[in-house]
MARVONU-909367 format. One record per residue (C-alpha): y negated, x negated, z; residue in three letters; residue number from 1. Coordinates in pm, 1 decimal. Each point is the difference from the previous one (the first is absolute). Example, Ala and Ser with C-alpha at 12.3 -4.5 7.8 and 13.67 -1.06 7.14 Angstrom:
BEGIN
{v: 450.0, u: -1230.0, w: 780.0, code: ALA, pos: 1} .
{v: -344.0, u: -137.0, w: -66.0, code: SER, pos: 2} .
This chain:
BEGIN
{v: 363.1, u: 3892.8, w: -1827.9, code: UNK, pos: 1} .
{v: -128.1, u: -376.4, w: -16.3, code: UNK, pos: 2} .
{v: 53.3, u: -17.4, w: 355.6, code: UNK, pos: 3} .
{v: 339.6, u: 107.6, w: 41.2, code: UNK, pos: 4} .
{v: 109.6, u: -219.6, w: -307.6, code: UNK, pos: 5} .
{v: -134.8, u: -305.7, w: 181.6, code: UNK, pos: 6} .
{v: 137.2, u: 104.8, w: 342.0, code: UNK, pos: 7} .
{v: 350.7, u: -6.9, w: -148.4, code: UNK, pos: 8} .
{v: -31.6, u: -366.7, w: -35.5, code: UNK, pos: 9} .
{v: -13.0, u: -240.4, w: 197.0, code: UNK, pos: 10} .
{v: -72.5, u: -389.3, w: -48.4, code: UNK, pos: 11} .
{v: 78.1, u: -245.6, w: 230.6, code: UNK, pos: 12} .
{v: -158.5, u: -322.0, w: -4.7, code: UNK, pos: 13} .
{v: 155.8, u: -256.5, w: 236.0, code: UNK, pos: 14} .
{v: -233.6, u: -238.5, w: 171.6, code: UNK, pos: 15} .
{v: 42.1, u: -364.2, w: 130.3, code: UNK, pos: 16} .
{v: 182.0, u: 118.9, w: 316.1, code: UNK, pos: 17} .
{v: 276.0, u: 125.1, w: -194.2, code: UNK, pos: 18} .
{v: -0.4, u: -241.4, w: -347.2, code: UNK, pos: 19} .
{v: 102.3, u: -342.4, w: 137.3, code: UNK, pos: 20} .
{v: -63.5, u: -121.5, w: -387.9, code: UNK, pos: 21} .
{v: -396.0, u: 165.3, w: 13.6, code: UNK, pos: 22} .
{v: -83.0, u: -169.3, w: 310.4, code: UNK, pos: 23} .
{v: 143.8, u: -355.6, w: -117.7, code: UNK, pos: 24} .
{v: -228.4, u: 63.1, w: -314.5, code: UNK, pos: 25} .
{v: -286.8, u: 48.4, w: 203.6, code: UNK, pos: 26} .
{v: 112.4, u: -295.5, w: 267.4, code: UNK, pos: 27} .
{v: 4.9, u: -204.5, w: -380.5, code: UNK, pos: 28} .
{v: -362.2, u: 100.7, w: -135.3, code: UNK, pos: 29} .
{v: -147.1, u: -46.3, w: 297.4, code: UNK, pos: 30} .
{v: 128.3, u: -367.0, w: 68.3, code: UNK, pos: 31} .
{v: -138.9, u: -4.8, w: -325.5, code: UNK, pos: 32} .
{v: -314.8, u: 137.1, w: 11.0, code: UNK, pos: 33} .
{v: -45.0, u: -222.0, w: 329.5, code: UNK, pos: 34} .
{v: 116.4, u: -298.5, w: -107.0, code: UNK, pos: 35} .
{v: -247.9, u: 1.5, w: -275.6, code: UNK, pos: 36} .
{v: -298.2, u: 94.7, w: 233.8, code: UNK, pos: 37} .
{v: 82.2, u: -320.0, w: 239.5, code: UNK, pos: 38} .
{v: 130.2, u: -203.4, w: -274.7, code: UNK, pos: 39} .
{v: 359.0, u: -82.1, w: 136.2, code: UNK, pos: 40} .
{v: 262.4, u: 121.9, w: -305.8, code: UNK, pos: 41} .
{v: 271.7, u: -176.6, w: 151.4, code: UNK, pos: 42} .
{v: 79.1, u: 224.5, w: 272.8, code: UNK, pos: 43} .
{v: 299.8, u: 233.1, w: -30.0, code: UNK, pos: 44} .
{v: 201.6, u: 191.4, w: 254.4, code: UNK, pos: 45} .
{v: 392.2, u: -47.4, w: 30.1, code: UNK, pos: 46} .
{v: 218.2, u: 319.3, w: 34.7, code: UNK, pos: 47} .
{v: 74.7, u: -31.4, w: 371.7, code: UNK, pos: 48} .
{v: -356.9, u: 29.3, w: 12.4, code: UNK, pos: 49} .
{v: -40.5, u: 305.4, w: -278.6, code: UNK, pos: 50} .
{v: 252.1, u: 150.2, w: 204.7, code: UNK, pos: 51} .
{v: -154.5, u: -55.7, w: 366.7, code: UNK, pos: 52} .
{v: -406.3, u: 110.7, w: -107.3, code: UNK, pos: 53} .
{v: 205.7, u: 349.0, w: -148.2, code: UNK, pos: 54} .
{v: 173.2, u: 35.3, w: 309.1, code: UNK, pos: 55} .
{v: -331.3, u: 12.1, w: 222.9, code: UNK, pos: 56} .
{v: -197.7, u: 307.4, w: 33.0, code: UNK, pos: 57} .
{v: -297.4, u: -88.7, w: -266.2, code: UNK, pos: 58} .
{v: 140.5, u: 193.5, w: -256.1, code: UNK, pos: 59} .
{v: -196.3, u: 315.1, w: 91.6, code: UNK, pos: 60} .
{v: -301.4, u: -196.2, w: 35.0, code: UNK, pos: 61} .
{v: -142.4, u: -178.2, w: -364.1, code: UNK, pos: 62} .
{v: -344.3, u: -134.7, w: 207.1, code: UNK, pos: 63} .
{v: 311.2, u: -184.1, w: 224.5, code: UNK, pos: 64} .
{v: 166.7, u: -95.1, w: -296.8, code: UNK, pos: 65} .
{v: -263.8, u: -125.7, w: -189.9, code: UNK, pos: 66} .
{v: -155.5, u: -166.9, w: 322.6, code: UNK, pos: 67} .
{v: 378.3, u: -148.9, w: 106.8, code: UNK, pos: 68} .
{v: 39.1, u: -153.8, w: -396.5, code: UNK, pos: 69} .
{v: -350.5, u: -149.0, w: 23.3, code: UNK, pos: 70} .
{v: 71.9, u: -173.0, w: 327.1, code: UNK, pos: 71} .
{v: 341.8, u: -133.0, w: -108.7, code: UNK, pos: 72} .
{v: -167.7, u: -194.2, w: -301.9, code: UNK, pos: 73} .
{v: -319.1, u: -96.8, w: 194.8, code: UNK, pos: 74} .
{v: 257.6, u: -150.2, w: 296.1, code: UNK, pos: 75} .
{v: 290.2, u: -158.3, w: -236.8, code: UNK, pos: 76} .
{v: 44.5, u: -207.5, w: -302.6, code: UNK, pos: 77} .
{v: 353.1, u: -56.1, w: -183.7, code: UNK, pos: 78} .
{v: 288.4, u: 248.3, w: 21.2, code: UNK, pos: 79} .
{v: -44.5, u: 278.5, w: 303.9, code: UNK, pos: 80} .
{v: 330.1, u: 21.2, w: 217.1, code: UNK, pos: 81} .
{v: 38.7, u: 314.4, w: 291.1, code: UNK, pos: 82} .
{v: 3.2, u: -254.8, w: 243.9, code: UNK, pos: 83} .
{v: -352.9, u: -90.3, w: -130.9, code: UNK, pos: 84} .
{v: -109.9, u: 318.9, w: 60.0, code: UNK, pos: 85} .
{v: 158.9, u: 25.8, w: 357.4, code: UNK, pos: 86} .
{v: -178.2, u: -266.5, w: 97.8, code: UNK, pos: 87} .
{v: -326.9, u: 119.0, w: -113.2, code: UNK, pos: 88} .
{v: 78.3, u: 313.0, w: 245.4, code: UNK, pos: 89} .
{v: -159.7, u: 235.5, w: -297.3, code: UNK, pos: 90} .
{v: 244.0, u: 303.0, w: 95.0, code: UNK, pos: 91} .
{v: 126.6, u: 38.4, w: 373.7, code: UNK, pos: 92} .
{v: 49.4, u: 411.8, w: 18.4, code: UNK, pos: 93} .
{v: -287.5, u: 59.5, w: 233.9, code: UNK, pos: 94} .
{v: -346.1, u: 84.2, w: -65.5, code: UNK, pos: 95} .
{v: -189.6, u: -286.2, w: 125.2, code: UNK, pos: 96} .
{v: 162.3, u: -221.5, w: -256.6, code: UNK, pos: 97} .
{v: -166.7, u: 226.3, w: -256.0, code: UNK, pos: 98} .
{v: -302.4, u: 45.7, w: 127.9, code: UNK, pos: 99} .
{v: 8.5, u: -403.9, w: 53.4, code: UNK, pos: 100} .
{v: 16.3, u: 10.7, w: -408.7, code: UNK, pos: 101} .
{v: -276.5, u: 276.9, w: -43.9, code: UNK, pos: 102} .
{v: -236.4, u: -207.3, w: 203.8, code: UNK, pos: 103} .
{v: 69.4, u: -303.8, w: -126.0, code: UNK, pos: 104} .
{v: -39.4, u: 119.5, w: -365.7, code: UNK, pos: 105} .
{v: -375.7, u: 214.5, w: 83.9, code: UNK, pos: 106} .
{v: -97.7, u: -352.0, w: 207.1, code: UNK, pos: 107} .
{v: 40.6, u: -230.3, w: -320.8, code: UNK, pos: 108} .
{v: -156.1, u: 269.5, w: -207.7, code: UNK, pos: 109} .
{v: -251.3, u: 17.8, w: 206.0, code: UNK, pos: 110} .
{v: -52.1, u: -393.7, w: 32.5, code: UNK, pos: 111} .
{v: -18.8, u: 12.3, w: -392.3, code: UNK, pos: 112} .
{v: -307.4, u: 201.3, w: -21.4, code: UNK, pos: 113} .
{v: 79.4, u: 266.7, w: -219.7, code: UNK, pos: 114} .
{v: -144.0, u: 338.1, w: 108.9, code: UNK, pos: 115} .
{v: 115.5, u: 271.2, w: 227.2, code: UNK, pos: 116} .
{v: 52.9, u: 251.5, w: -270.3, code: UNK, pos: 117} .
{v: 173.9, u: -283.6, w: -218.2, code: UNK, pos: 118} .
{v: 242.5, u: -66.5, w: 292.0, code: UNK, pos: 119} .
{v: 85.3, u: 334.9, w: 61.5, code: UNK, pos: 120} .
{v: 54.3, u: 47.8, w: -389.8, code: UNK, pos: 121} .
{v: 258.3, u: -276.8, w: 32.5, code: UNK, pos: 122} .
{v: 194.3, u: 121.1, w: 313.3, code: UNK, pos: 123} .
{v: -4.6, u: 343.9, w: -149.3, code: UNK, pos: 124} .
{v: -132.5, u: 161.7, w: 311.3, code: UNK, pos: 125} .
{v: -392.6, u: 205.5, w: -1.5, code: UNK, pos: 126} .
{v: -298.5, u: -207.6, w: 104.9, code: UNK, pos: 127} .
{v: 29.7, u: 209.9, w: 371.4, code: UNK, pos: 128} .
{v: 368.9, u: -91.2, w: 85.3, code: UNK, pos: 129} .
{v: -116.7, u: -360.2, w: -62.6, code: UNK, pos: 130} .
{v: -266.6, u: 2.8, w: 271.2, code: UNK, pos: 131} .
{v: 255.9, u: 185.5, w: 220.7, code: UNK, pos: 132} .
{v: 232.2, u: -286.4, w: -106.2, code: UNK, pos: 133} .
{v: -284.1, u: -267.2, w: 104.6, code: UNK, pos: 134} .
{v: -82.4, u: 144.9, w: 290.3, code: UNK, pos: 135} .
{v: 358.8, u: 61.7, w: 55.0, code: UNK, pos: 136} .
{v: 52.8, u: -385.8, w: -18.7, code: UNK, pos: 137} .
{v: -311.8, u: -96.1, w: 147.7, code: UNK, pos: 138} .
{v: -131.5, u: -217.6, w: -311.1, code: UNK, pos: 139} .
{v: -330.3, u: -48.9, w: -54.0, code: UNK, pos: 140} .
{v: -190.8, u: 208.9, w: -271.4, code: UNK, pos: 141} .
């Protein structure tokens, strides 16, 4: 009788495609969280350019997201516009631009010494996909 009680509700929880206000929180923390690990708590991002990184297709993807918010305050100091971003050719709606990103963000883990199972930790992917992903990008192990 559990069962049947539960089946006749339903919850719906709405994720960041869907709640523009949930992924600005999380575009907010992260700057955050970022700025704090490289030390640069000036940078901010205008609307135009809140607007533009939640119009690209990295809301499905939170190892993009995270990756995209690190690069933004390792690359720029001050107040983030969208034409900022354009010109750092982060989204383009093709494939190689993110795979550009993924390898970019395994190389400088990789260059910082931290471990194989600590860098997978980090991009959220198993220890296997990330020697697919290295041999995938041809970096060195």
């Amino acid at each position: 009788e559990l069962y049947y009680r539960i089946a006749e509700y339903s919850i719906e929880v709405s994720g960041i495609q869907e709640d523009q206000a949930l992924f600005y929180n999380m575009l907010r923390t992260g700057l955050y969280y970022y700025a704090t690990v490289y030390d640069k708590h000036n940078i901010k991002l205008d609307d135009k350019a809140k607007e533009f990184l939640y119009q690209c297709n990295i809301k499905e993807d939170l190892n993009l997201l995270e990756a995209t918010i690190e690069t933004i305050v390792r690359r720029c100091d001050g107040v983030v516009s969208e034409q900022d971003l354009m010109d750092m050719e982060l989204y383009q709606d093709n494939e190689a631009s993110l795979s550009r990103l993924e390898k970019e963000r395994i190389s400088e883990l990789l260059q910082s010494g931290i471990s194989k199972t600590e860098i997978a930790k980090r991009l959220g992917i198993g220890r296997a996909t990330l020697y697919r992903k290295l041999m995938e990008y041809e970096l060195s192990e």
